[in-house]
N, C-alpha and C positions, 0 to 999 in steps of 0.2 A: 628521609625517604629510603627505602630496602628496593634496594634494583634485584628482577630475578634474573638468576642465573641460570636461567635454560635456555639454551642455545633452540631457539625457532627455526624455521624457514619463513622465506621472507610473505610467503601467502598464509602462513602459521600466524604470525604474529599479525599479520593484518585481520585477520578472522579476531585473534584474542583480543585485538583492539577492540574493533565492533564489537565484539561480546561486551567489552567491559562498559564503552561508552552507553549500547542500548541501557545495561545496566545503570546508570548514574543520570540518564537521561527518564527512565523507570522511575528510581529511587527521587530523584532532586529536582526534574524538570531540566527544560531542553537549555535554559540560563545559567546552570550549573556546570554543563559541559562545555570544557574548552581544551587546548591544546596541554598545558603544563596542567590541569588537575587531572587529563585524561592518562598522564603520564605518573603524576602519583599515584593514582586508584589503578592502574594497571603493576605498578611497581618495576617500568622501567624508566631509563633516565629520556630528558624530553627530544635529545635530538632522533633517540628512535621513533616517536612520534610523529616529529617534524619529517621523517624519511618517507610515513606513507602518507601523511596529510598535511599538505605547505600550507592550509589555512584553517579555522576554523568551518567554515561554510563549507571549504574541499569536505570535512569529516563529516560533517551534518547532509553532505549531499550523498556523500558514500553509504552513510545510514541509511538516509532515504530510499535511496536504490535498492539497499539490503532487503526493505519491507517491502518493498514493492514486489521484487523477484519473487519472494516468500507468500506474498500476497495471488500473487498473478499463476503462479506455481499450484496454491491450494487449490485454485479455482477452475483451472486446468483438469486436475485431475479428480475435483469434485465432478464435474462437467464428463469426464472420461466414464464416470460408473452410473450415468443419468441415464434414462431408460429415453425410448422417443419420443415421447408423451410432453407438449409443450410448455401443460404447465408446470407437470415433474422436473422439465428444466428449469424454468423460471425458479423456484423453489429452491432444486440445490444452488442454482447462482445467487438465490439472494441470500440462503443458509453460510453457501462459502466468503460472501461479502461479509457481513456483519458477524461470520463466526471469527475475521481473521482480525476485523475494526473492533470486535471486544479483547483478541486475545493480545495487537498490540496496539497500544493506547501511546505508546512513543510516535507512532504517526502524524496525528496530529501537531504535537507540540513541535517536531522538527519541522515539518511545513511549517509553521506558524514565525519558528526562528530564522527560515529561510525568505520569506514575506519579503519581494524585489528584489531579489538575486538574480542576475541575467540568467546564468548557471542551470540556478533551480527552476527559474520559467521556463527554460528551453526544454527541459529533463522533464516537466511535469507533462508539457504538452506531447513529448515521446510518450510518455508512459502512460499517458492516457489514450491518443491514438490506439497505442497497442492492446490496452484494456479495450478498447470498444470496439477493435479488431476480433478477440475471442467473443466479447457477446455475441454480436451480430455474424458470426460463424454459426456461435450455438445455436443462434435465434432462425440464423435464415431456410432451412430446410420447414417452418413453419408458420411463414411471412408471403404473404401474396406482395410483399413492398419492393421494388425497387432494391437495389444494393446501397445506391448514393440514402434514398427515403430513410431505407432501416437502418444504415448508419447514423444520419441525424437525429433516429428516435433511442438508439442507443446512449447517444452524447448527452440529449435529457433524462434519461434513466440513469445515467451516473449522475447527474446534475442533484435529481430527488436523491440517487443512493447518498450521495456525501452531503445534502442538506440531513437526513436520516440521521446519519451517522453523529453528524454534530449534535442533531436529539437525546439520543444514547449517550453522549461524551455528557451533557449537559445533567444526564438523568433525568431526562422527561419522558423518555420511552424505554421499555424492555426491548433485549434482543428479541425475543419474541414476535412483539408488537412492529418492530423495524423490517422484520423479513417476512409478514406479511404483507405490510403494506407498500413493499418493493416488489413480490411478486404477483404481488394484484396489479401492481400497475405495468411491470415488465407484461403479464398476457394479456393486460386490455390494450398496451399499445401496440408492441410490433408484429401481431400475427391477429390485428381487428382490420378489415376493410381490406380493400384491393389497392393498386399502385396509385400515386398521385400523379 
């Protein structure tokens, strides 16, 4: 193994990590990544490894996070350039969904390696919270629903988006096909009918 000799910073190297792992988790699938091969395909030795991630699942969670921020981030400011028009929202949020679920496809497979991880369940239901916290921001200036209502029809809107997704992952549907039939459904539910 060839250790590099460039002296990082400690947020430096943790970046370079993540970079490398997305990479080999890309290339090999989310079973190929672990602590000592993430250490040779980065080309340092493994206790630097061990320094930012004491477990496998730790590194597989920190990824996870990475795409999510990355994710929730695009969507954000997809949503920042969306005109008030409610189906023009719907539209770029489902453009920013399925543009971000085709562009990383490591998503999947680390959830998938994460599958009953106390860690990872706690982390997913933060992060979806928070995801359905911006929909239902975007959505609510266009909603006769209730705040509590149009939250729980956000919670099934991501329910179809990640049923979609796995479509797309499977190759049964185009992007295309995935972001319309997410924004048909995001304006027929939360801004149809008055409160319950």
């Amino acid at each position: 193994m060839t250790t590099t000799s460039t002296r990082l910073s400690k947020q430096a190297r943790r970046e370079q990590l993540l970079d490398t792992a997305l990479a080999m988790v890309r290339a090999q699938g989310a079973d190929a990544l672990t602590l000592p091969t993430l250490a040779e395909a980065a080309g340092v030795s493994r206790p630097i490894v061990y320094s930012h991630f004491d477990t496998r699942p730790a590194l597989l969670l920190a990824l996870y996070r990475r795409l999510y921020e990355r994710h929730r981030a695009a969507t954000a400011e997809a949503l920042d350039t969306a005109g008030s028009d409610a189906t023009q929202i719907a539209w770029v949020m489902s453009a920013a969904y399925f543009g971000c679920a085709a562009d990383m496809p490591e998503f999947t497979a680390i959830s998938a390696a994460l599958k009953g991880d106390p860690a990872m369940d706690a982390a997913q239901l933060e992060m979806l919270d928070s995801y359905t916290d911006l929909m239902a921001d975007a959505l609510r200036p266009h909603s006769g629903r209730t705040g509590r209502d149009l939250r729980l029809r956000c919670v099934g809107l991501l329910g179809a988006a990640e049923a979609l997704a796995a479509e797309l992952n499977r190759g049964r549907i185009t992007v295309a096909a995935a972001i319309t039939a997410l924004a048909d459904l995001i304006v027929g539910s939360p801004g149809a009918g008055s409160s319950d």
